[in-house]
C-alpha positions, 0 to 999 in steps of 0.5 A: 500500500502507498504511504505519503509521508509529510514532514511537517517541521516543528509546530504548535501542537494545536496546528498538528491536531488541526492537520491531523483531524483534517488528514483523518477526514480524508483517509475516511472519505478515500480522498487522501492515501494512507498518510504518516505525519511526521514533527516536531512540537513546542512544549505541551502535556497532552492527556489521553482518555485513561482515568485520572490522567489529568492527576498525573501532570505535576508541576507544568510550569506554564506547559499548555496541557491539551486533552487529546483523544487517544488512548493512554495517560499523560505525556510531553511532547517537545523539541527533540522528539519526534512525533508521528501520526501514522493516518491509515486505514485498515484493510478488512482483513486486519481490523486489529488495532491490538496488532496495529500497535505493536507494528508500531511498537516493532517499527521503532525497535527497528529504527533505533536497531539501525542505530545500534540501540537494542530496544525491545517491548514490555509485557505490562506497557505500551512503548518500545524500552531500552534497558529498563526506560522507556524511549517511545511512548505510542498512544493510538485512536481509530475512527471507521478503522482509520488511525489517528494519534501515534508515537513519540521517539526521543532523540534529545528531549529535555528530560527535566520536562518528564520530571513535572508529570508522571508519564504515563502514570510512572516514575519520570526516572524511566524516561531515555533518549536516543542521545543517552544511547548512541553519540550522534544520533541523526537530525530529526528530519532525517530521523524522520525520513528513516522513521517513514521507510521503517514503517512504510515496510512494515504496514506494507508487509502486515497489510499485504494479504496472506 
C-alpha cells in the first residue's frame, strides 16, 4: 500500500491536531492515501482518555496541557522528539488495532536497531524500552478503522520536562533518549525520513494479504 509521508517541521501542537483531524477526514472519505505525519512540537502535556490522567501532570510550569483523544495517560511532547501520526486505514482483513500497535511498537525497535540501540517491548506497557526506560511512548485512536494519534521517539528531549508529570502514570526516572544511547544520533528530519521507510515496510508487509 502507498504511504505519503509529510514532514511537517516543528509546530504548535494545536496546528498538528488541526492537520491531523483534517488528514483523518480524508483517509475516511478515500480522498487522501494512507498518510504518516511526521514533527516536531513546542512544549505541551497532552492527556489521553485513561482515568485520572489529568492527576498525573505535576508541576507544568506554564506547559499548555491539551486533552487529546487517544488512548493512554499523560505525556510531553517537545523539541527533540519526534512525533508521528501514522493516518491509515485498515484493510478488512486486519481490523486489529491490538496488532496495529505493536507494528508500531516493532517499527521503532527497528529504527533505533539501525542505530545500534537494542530496544525491545514490555509485557505490562505500551512503548518500545531500552534497558529498563522507556524511549517511545505510542498512544493510538481509530475512527471507521482509520488511525489517528501515534508515537513519540526521543532523540534529545529535555528530560527535566518528564520530571513535572508522571508519564504515563510512572516514575519520570524511566524516561531515555536516543542521545543517552548512541553519540550522534541523526537530525530529526532525517530521523524522520528513516522513521517513514521503517514503517512504510512494515504496514506494507502486515497489510499485504496472506
Amino acid at each position: 500500500m502507498t504511504i505519503e509521508s509529510r514532514w511537517l517541521g516543528r509546530i504548535p501542537y494545536p496546528d498538528a491536531h488541526a492537520q491531523m483531524a483534517q488528514a483523518l477526514a480524508d483517509r475516511i472519505a478515500d480522498r487522501i492515501p494512507d498518510t504518516l505525519l511526521l514533527c516536531e512540537h513546542d512544549p505541551v502535556y497532552t492527556l489521553g482518555r485513561t482515568r485520572g490522567a489529568a492527576g498525573n501532570v505535576l508541576d507544568p510550569r506554564g506547559v499548555p496541557i491539551v486533552p487529546v483523544e487517544r488512548g493512554g495517560d499523560v505525556t510531553f511532547h517537545g523539541p527533540g522528539q519526534l512525533v508521528g501520526y501514522p493516518i491509515f486505514k485498515l484493510p478488512e482483513h486486519r481490523y486489529d488495532l491490538h496488532g496495529y500497535l505493536r507494528g508500531l511498537e516493532e517499527s521503532m525497535i527497528d529504527l533505533l536497531a539501525a542505530h545500534d540501540i537494542t530496544g525491545g517491548r514490555d509485557e505490562r506497557n505500551t512503548g518500545v524500552w531500552v534497558e529498563g526506560r522507556k524511549i517511545a511512548a505510542i498512544g493510538i485512536a481509530c475512527r471507521r478503522w482509520v488511525t489517528w494519534h501515534g508515537f513519540a521517539l526521543n532523540r534529545d528531549v529535555e528530560l527535566d520536562y518528564f520530571r513535572r508529570i508522571n508519564p504515563c502514570g510512572m516514575d519520570a526516572a524511566l524516561v531515555t533518549r536516543m542521545v543517552d544511547h548512541t553519540p550522534s544520533p541523526p537530525p530529526l528530519e532525517a530521523l524522520a525520513g528513516q522513521a517513514a521507510q521503517t514503517i512504510t515496510r512494515w504496514w506494507q508487509n502486515w497489510t499485504s494479504p496472506a
